[in-house]
N, C-alpha and C positions, 0 to 999 in steps of 0.2 A: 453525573458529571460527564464533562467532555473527555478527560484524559484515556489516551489509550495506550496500552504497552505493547508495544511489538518487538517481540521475542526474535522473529528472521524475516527478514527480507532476501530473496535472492531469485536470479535469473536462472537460466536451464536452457540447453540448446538442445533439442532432442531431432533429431533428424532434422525438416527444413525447418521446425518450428522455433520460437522463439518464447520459453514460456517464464511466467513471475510466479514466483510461492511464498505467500507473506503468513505468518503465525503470529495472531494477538489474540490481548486476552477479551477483545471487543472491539467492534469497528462500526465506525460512523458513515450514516449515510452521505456516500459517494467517495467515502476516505480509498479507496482502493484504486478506484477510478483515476482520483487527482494525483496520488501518488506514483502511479504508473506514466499519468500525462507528464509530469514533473519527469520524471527521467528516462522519459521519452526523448523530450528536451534539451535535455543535457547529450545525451545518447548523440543528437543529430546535430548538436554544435550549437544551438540557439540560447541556452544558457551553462554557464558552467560549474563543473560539482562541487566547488567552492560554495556555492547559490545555493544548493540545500540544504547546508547550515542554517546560515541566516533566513528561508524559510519556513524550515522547522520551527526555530527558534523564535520568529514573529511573530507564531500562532495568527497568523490573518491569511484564510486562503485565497486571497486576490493574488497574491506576492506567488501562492504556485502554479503551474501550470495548466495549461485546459484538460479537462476531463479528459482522459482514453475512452473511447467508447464501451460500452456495456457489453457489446458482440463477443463472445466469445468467453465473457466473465461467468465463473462457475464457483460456490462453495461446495469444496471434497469434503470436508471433516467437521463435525464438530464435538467438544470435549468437552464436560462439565467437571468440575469438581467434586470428588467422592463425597465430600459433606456434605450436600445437597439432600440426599437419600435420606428416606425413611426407611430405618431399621423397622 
């Protein structure tokens, strides 16, 4: 299935940088991308954060914003669940 849960989304100003830390339990090809373009966005005035409601909520990615480029995009972490394992 499509659904994903995203647990945080959040920005981080670390010296001149500008950086995004998003935590789900699964992400979609280019979901990271569009979601960053999306409030990028809003960020620069071109749509407002009202707009990411509805969205969200229309599930049709046309309605969000253009991709963020890939440059610079990295996965830190990843966590499975203890069930997983073979005792």
């Amino acid at each position: 299935h499509f659904r994903c849960k995203i647990y945080e989304a959040r920005w981080e100003q670390k010296d001149d940088q500008l950086l995004f830390h998003i935590t789900a339990n699964r992400f979609l090809r280019g979901m990271v991308r569009a979601i960053v373009g999306t409030l990028l966005e809003i960020g620069f005035g071109h749509k407002q954060v009202e707009d990411l409601d509805r969205i969200i909520l229309s599930k049709d990615r046309t309605q969000a914003g253009k991709a963020a480029s890939a440059k610079g995009l990295f996965l830190s972490q990843i966590e499975y669940p203890t069930d997983i394992y073979l005792d």
